[in-house]
gemmi code that builds the backbone of each chain (N, CA, C; Angstrom):
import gemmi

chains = {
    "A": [
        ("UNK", (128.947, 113.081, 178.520), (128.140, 112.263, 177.615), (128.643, 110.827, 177.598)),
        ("UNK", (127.916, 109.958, 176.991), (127.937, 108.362, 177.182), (128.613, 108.115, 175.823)),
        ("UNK", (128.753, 108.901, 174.970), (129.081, 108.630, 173.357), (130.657, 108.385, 173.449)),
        ("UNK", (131.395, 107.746, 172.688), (133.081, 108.074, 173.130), (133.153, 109.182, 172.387)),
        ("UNK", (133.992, 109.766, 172.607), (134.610, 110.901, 171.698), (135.554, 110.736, 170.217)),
        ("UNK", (134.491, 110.751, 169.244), (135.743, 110.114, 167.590), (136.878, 111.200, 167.596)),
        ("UNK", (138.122, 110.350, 167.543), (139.459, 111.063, 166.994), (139.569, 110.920, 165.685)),
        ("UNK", (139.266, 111.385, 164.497), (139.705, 110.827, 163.493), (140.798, 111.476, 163.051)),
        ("UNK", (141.489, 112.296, 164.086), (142.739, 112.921, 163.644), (143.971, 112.087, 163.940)),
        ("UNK", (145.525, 112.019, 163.572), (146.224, 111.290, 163.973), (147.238, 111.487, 165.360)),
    ],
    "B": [
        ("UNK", (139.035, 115.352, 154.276), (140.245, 115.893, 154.690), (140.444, 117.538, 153.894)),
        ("UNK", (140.863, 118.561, 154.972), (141.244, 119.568, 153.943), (142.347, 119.808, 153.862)),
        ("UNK", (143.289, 120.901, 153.367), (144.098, 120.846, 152.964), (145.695, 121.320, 153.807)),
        ("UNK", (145.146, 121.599, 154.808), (145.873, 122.073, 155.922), (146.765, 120.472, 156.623)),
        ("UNK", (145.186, 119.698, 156.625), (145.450, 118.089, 157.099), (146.463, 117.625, 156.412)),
        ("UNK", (146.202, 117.257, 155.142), (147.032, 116.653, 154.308), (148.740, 117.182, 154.443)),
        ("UNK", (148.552, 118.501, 154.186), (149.919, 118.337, 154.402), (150.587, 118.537, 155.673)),
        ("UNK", (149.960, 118.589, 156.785), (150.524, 118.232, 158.098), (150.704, 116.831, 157.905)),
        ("UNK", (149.685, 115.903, 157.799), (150.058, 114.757, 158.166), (151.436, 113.816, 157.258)),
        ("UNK", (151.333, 114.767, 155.874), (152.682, 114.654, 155.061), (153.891, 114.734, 155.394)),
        ("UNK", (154.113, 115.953, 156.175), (154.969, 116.578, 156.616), (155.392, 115.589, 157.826)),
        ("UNK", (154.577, 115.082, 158.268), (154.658, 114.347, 159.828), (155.611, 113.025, 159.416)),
        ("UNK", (154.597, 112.718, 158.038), (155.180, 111.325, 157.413), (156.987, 111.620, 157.157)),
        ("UNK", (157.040, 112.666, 156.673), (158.185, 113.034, 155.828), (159.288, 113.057, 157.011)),
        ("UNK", (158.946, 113.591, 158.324), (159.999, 113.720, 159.661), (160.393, 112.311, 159.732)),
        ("UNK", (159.324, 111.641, 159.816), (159.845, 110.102, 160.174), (160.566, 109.637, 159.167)),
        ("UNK", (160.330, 109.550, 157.882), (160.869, 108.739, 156.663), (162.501, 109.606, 156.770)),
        ("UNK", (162.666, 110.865, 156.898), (163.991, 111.460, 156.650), (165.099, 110.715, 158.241)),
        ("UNK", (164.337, 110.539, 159.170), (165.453, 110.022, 160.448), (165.340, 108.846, 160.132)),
        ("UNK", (164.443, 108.052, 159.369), (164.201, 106.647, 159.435), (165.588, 106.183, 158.193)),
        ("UNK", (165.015, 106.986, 156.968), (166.193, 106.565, 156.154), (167.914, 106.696, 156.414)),
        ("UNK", (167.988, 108.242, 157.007), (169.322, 108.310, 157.613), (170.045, 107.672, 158.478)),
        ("UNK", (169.402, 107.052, 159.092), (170.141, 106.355, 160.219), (170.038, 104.853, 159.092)),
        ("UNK", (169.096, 104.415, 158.607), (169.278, 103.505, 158.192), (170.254, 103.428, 157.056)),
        ("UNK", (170.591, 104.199, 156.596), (171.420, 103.961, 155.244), (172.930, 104.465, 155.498)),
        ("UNK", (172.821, 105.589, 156.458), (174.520, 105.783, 156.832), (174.764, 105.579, 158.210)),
        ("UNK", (173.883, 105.116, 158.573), (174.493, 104.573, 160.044), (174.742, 105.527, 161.143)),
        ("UNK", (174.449, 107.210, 160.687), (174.763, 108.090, 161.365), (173.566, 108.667, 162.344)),
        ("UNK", (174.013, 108.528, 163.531), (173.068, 109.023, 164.792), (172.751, 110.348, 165.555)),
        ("UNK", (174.267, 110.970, 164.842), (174.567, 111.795, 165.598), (173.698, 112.966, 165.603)),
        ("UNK", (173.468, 113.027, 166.926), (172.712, 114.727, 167.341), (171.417, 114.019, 167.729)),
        ("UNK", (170.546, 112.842, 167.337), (169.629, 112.162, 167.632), (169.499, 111.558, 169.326)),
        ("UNK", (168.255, 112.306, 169.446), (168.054, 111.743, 170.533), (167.002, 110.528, 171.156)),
        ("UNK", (167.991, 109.714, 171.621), (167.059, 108.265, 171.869), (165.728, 108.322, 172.903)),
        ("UNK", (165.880, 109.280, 173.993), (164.842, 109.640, 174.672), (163.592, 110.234, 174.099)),
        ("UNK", (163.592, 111.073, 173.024), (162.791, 111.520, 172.619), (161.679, 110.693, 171.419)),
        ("UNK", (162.974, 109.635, 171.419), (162.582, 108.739, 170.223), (161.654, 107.433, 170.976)),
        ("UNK", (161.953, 107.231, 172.228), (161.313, 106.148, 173.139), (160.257, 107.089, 173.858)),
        ("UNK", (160.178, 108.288, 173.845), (158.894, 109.172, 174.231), (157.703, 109.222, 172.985)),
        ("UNK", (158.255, 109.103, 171.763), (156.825, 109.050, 170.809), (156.137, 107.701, 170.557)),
        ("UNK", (157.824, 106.209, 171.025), (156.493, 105.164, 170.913), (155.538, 105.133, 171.571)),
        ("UNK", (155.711, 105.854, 172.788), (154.454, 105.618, 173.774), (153.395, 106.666, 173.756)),
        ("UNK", (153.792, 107.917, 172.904), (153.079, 108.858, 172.564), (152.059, 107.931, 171.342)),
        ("UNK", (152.629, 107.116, 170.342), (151.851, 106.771, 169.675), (150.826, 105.283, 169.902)),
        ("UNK", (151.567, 104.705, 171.191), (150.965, 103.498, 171.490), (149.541, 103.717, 172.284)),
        ("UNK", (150.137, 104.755, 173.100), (149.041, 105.117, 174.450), (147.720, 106.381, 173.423)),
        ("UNK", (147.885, 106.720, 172.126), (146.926, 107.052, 171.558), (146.547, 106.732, 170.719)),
        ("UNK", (146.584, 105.318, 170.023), (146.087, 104.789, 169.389), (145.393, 103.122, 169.240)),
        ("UNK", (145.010, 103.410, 171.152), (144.669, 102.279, 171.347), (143.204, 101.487, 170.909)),
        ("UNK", (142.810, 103.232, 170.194), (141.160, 102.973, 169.819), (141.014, 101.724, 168.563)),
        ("UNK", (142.640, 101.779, 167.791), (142.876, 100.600, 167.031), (142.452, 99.044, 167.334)),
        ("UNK", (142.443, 99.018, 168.723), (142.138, 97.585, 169.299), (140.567, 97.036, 169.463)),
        ("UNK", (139.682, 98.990, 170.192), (138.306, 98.677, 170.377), (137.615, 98.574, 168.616)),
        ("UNK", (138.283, 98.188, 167.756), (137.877, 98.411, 166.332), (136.656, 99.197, 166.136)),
        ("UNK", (136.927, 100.369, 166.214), (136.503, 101.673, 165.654), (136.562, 102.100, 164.798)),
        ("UNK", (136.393, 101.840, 163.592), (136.651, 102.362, 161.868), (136.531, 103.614, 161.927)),
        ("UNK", (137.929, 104.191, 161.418), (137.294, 105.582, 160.935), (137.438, 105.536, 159.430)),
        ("UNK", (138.692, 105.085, 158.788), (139.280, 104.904, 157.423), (140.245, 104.233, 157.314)),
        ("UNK", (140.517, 103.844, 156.057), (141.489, 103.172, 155.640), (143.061, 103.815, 156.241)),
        ("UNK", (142.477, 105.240, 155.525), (144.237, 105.866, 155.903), (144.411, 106.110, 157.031)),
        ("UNK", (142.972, 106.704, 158.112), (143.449, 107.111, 159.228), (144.104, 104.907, 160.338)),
        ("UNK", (143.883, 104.213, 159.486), (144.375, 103.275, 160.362), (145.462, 102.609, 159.556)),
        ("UNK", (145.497, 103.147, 158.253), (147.374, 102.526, 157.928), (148.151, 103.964, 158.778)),
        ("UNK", (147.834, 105.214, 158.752), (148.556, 105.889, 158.883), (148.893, 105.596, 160.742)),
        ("UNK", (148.024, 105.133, 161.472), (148.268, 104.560, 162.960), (149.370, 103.589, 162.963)),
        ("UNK", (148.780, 102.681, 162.120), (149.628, 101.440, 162.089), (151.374, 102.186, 161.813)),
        ("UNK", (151.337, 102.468, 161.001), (152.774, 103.314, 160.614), (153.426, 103.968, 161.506)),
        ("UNK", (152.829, 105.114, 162.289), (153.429, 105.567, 163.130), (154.039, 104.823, 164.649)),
        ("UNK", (153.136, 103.890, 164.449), (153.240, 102.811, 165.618), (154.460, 102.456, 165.701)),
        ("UNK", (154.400, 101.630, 164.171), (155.529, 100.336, 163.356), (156.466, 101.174, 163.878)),
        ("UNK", (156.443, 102.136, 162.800), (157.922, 103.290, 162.390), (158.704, 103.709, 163.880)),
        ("UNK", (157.744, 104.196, 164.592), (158.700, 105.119, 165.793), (159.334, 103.489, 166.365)),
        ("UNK", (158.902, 102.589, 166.827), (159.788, 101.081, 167.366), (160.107, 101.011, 166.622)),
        ("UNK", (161.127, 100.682, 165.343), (161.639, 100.571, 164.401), (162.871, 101.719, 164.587)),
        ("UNK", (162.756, 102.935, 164.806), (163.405, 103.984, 165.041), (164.050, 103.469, 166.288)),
        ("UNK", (163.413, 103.318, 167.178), (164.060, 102.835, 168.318), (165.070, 101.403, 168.012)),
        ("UNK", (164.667, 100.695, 168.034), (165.244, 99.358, 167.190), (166.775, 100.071, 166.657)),
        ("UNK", (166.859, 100.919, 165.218), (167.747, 101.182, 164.910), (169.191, 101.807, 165.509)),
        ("UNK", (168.387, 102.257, 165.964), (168.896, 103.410, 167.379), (169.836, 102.541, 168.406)),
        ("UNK", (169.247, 101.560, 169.107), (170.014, 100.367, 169.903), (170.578, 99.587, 169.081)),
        ("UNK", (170.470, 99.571, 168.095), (171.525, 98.450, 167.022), (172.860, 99.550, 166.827)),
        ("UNK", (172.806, 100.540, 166.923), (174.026, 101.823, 166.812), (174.923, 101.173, 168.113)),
        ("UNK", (174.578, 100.555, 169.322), (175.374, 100.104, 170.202), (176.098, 99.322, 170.179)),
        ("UNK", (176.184, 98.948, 169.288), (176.841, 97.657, 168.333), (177.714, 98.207, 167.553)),
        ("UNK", (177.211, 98.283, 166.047), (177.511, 99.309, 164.988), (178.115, 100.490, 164.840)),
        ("UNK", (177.604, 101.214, 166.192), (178.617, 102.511, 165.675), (178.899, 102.873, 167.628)),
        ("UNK", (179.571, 102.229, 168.398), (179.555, 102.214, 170.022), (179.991, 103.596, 170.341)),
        ("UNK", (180.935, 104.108, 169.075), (181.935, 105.114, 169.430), (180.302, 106.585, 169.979)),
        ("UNK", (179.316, 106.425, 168.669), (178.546, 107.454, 168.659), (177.283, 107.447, 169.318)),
        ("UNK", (177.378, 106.132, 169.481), (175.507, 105.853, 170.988), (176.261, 105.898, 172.050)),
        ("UNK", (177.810, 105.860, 172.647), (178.030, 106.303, 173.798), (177.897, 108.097, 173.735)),
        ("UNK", (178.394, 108.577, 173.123), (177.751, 110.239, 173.049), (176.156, 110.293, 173.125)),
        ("UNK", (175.978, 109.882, 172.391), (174.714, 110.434, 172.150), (174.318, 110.242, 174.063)),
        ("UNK", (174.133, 108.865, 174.336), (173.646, 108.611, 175.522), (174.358, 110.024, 176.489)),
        ("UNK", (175.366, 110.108, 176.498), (175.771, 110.845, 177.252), (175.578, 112.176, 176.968)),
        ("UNK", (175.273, 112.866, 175.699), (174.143, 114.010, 175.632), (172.866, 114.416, 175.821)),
        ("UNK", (172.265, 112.878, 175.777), (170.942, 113.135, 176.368), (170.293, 113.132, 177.238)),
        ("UNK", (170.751, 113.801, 177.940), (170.812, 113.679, 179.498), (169.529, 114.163, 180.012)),
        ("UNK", (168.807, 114.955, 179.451), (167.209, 115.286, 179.996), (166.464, 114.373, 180.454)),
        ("UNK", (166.271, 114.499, 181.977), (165.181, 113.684, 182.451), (163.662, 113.702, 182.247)),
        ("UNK", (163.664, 112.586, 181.839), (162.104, 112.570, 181.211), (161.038, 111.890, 182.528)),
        ("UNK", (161.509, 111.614, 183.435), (160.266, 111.249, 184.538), (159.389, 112.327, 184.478)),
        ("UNK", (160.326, 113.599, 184.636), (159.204, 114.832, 184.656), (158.235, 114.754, 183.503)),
        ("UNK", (158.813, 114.597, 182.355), (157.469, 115.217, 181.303), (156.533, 113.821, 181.495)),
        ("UNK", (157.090, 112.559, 181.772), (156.236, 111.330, 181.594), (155.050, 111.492, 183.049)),
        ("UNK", (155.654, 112.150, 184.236), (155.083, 112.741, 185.347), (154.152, 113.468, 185.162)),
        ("UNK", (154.115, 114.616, 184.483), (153.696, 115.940, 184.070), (152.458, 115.647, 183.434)),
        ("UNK", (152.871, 114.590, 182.085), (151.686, 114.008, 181.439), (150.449, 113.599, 181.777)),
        ("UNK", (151.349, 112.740, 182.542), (150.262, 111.788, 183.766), (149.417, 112.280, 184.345)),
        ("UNK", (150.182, 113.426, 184.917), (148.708, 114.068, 186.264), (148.021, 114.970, 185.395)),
        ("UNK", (148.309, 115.431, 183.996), (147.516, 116.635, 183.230), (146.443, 115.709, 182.942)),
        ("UNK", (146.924, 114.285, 182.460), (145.997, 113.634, 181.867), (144.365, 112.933, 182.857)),
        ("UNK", (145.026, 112.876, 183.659), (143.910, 112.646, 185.291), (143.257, 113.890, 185.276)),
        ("UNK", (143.914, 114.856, 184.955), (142.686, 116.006, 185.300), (142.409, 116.696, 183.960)),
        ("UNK", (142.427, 116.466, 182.823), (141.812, 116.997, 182.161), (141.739, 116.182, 181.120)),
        ("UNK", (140.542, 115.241, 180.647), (140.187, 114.277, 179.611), (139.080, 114.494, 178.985)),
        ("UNK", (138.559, 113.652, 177.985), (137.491, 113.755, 177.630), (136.257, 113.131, 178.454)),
        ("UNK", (136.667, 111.979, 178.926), (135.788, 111.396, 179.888), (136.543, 110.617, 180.655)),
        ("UNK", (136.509, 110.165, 181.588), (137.461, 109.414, 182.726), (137.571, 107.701, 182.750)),
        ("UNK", (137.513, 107.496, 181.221), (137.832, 106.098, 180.941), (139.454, 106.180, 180.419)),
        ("UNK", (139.736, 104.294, 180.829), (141.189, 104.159, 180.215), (141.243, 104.701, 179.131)),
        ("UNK", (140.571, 104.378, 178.001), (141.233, 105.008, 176.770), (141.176, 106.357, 176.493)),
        ("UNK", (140.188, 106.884, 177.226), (140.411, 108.480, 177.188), (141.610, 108.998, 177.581)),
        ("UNK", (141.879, 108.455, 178.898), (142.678, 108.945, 179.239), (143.833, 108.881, 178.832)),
        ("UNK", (144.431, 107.736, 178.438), (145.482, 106.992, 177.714), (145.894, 108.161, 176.406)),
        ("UNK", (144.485, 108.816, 175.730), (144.546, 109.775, 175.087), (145.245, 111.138, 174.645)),
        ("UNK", (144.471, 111.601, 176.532), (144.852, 112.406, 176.943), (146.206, 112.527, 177.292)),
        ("UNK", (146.589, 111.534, 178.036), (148.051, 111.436, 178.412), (148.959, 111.477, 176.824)),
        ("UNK", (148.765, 110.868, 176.050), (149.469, 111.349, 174.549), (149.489, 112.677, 173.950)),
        ("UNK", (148.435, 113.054, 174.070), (148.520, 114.476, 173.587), (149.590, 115.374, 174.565)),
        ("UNK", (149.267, 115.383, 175.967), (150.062, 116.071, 176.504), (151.347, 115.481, 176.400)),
        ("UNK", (151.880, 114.133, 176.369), (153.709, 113.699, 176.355), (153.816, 114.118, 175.181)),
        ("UNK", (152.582, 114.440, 174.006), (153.317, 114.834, 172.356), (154.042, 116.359, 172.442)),
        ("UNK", (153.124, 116.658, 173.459), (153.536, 118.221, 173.575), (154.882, 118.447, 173.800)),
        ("UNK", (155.209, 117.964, 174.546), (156.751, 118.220, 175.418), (157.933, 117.216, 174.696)),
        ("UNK", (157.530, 116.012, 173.998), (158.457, 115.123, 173.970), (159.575, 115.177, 172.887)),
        ("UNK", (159.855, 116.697, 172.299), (160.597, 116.735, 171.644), (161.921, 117.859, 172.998)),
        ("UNK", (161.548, 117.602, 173.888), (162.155, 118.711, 175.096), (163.788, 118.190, 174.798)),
        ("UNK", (164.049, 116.707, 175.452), (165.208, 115.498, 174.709), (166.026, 116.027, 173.808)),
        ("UNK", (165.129, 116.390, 172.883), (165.977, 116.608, 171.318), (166.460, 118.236, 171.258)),
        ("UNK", (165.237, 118.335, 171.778), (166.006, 120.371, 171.914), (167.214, 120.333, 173.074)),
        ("UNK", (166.925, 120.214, 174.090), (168.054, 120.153, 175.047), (169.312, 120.057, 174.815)),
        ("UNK", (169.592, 118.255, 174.089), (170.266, 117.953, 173.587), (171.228, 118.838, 172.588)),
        ("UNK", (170.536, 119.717, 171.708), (170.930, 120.153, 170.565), (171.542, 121.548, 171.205)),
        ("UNK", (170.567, 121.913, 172.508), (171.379, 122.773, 172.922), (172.751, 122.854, 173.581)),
        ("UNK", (172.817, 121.460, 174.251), (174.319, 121.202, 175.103), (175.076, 121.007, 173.714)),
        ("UNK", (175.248, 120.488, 172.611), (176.000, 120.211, 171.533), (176.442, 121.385, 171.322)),
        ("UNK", (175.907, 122.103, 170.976), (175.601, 124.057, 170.261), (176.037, 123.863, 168.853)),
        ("UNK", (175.899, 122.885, 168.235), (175.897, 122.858, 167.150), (174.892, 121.837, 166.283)),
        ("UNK", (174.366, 121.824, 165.235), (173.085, 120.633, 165.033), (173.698, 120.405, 163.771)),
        ("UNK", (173.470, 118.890, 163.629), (173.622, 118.187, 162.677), (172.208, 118.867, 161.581)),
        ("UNK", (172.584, 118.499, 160.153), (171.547, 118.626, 159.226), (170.755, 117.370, 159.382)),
        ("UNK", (170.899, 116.326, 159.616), (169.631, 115.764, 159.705), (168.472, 116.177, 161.190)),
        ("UNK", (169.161, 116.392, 162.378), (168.570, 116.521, 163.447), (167.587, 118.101, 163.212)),
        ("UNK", (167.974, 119.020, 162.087), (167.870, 120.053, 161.548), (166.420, 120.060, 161.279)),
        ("UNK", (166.321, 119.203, 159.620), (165.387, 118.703, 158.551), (164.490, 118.172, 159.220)),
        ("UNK", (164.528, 117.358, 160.611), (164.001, 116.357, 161.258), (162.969, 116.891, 162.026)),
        ("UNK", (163.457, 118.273, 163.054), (162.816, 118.849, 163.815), (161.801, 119.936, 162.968)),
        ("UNK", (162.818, 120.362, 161.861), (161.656, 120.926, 160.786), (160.608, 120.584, 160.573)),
        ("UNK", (160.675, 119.479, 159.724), (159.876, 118.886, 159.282), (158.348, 118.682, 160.428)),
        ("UNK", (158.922, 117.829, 161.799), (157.954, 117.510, 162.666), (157.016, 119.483, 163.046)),
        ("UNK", (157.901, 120.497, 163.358), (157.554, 121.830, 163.748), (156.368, 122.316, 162.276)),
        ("UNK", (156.529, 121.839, 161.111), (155.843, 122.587, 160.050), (154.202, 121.479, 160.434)),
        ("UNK", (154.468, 120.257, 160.784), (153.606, 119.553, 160.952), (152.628, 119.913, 161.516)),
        ("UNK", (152.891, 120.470, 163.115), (152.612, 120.857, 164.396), (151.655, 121.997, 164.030)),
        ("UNK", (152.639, 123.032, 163.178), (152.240, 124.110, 162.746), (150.515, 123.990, 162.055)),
        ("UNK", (150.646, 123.268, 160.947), (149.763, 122.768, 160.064), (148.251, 122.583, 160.459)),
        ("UNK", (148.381, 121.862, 161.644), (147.337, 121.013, 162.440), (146.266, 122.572, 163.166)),
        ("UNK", (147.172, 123.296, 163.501), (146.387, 124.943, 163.831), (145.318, 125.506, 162.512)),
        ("UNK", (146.274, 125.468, 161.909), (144.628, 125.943, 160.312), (143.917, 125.144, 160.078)),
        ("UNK", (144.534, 123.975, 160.370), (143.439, 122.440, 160.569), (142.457, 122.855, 161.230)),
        ("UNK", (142.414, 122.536, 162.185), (141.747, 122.815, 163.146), (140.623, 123.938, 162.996)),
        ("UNK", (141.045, 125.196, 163.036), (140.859, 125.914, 162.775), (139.460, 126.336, 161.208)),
        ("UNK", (139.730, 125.317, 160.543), (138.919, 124.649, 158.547), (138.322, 124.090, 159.755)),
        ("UNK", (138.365, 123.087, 160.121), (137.415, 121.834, 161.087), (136.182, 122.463, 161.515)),
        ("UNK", (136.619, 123.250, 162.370), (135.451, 124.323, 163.078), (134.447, 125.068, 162.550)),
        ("UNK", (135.096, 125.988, 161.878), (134.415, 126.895, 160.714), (134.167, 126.704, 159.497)),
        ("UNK", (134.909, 125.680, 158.461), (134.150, 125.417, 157.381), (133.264, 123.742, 157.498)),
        ("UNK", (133.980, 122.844, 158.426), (133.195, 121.363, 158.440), (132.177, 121.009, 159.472)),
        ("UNK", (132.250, 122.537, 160.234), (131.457, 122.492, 161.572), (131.603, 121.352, 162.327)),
        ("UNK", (132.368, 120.610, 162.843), (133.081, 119.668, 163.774), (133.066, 120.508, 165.164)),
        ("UNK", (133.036, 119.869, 165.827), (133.086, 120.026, 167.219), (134.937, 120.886, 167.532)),
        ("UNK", (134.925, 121.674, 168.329), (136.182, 122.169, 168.774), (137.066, 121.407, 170.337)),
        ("UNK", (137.875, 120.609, 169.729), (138.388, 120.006, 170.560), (139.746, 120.418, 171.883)),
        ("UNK", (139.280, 121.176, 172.277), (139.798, 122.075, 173.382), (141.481, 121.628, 173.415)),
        ("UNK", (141.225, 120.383, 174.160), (142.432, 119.095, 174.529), (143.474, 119.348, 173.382)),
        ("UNK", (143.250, 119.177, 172.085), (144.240, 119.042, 170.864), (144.283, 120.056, 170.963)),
        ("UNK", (143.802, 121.494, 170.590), (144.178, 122.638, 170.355), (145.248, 123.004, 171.319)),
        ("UNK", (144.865, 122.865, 172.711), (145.634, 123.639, 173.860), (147.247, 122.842, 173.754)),
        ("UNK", (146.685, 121.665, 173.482), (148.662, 121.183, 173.564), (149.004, 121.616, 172.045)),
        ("UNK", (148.399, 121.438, 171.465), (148.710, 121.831, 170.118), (149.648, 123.121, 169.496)),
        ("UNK", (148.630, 123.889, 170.518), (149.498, 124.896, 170.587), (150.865, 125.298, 171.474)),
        ("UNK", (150.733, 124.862, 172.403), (151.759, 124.296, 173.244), (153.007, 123.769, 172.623)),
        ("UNK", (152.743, 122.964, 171.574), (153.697, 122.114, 171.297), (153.881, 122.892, 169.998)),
        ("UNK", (153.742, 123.887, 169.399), (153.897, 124.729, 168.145), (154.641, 125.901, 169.150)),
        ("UNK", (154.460, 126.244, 169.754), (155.402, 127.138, 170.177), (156.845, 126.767, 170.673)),
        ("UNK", (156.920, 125.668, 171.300), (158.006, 125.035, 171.493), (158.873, 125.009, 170.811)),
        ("UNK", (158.152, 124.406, 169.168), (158.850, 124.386, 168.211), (159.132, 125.959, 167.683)),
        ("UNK", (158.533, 126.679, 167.934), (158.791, 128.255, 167.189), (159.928, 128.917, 168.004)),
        ("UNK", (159.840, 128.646, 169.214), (160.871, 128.578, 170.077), (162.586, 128.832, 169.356)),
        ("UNK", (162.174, 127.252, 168.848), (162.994, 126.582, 168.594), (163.781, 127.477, 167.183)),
        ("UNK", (163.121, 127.708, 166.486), (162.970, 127.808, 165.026), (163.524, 129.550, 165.064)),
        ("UNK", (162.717, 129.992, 166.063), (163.835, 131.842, 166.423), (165.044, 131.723, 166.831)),
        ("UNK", (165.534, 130.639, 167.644), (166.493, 130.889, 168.041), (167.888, 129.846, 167.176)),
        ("UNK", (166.800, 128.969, 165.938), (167.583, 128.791, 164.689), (168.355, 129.942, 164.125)),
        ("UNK", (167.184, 130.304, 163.668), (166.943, 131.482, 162.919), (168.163, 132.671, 163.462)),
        ("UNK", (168.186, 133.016, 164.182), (169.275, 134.225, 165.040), (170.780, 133.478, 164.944)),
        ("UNK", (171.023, 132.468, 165.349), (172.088, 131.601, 165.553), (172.794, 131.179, 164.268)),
        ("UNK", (171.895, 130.341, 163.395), (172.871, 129.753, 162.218), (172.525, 130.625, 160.646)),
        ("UNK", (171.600, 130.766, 161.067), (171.078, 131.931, 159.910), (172.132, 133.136, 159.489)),
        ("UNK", (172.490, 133.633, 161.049), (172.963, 134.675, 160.944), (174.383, 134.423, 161.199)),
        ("UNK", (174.437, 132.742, 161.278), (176.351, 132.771, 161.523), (175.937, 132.120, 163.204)),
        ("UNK", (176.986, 131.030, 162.905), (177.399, 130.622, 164.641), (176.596, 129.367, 164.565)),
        ("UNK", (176.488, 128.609, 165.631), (176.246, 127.454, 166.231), (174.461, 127.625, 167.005)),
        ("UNK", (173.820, 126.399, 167.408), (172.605, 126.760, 167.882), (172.696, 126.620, 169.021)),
        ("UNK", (172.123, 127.231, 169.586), (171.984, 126.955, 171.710), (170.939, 127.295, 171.889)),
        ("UNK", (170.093, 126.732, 172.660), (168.796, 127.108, 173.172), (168.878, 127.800, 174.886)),
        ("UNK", (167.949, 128.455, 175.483), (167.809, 128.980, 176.359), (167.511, 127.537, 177.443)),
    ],
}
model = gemmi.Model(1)
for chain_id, residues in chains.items():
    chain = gemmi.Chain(chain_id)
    for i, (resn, *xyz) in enumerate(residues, 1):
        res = gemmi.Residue()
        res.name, res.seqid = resn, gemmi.SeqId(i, " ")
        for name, pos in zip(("N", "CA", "C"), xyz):
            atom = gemmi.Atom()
            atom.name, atom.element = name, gemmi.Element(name[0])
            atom.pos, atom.b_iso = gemmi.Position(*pos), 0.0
            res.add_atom(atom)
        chain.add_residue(res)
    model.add_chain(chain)
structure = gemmi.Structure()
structure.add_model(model)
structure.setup_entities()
């Protein structure tokens, strides 16, 4: 996919 | 956030603040390993570069970046000021920590080329963190094993980071099934990886000083 991938983990 | 999060990422906070204050307030190094400690700045530099493409996620998730950033160079920092300050105990240490880290920084590298989220720098840069997080306490175990004996802070320290590690699994785990989030393969697999290491670690505490005697690892 073209989307980035969210990390919202640390 | 649920509640698994919170106190992993507490716990995470709490590893750093307990080596951060000790060394800072008594000057004592011993059993600390500097390799492992120059393996998480880059564990935390090379994954938190999404800080730069300004990507908001939250307040905390980007003081808590910023922190880990600051903190682990800062750790390091302290650490080389001991060469000075205390010469008698950063020549040991250096000379206990003898684990070569090309391999895990090696190891990282090529896991991270072949298995990312997508095949951009910052993915990958990502990727490559997760996998050096996995291993980069190898330094500190090693170490603790040639000593065969562990200091209480190097103790509290590795605790602390192992309950963290631990934490992030029921995380994960809430993420999936109660917030319906996507299952992130990548974190889980080192995740777990890097929780066993530490459990590893933590049995063969457990057998050793628990029960009497000194620690050695396999």
């Amino acid at each position: 996919s073209n989307t980035a991938p969210v990390h919202d983990e640390l | 956030m649920n509640p698994f999060r919170i106190a992993a990422d507490l716990s995470h906070l709490a590893s750093i603040l307990i080596l951060l204050r000790t060394i800072q307030t008594t000057n004592c190094i011993d059993g600390v390993s500097l390799k492992t400690q120059v393996l998480y700045v880059l564990v935390f530099v090379s994954r938190y570069l999404d800080l730069l493409t300004l990507h908001w996620i939250s307040l905390y998730n980007t003081l808590m970046k910023v922190f880990f950033i600051s903190s682990s160079i800062y750790i390091v920092v302290l650490l080389q000021r001991a060469k000075v300050s205390n010469a008698v105990a950063y020549k040991e240490m250096i000379l206990k920590d003898s684990f070569k880290i090309g391999y895990l920084l090696g190891g990282s590298a090529v896991l991270a080329l072949l298995f990312n989220e997508r095949f951009t720098f910052i993915d990958v840069a990502w990727s490559f963190s997760v996998w050096l997080e996995s291993i980069a306490i190898l330094p500190q175990l090693f170490m603790l094993s040639k000593s065969g004996k562990a200091q209480s802070l190097t103790i509290h320290y590795i605790f602390a980071l192992g309950l963290y590690r631990a934490l992030y699994i029921p995380n994960w785990i809430w993420r999936w099934l109660v917030e319906n989030k996507n299952f992130q393969k990548l974190a889980f697999v080192t995740g777990v990886i890097q929780t066993l290491l530490y459990s590893d670690f933590f049995y063969i505490y457990y057998k050793k000083v628990i029960k009497g005697g000194g620690v050695s690892l396999p």
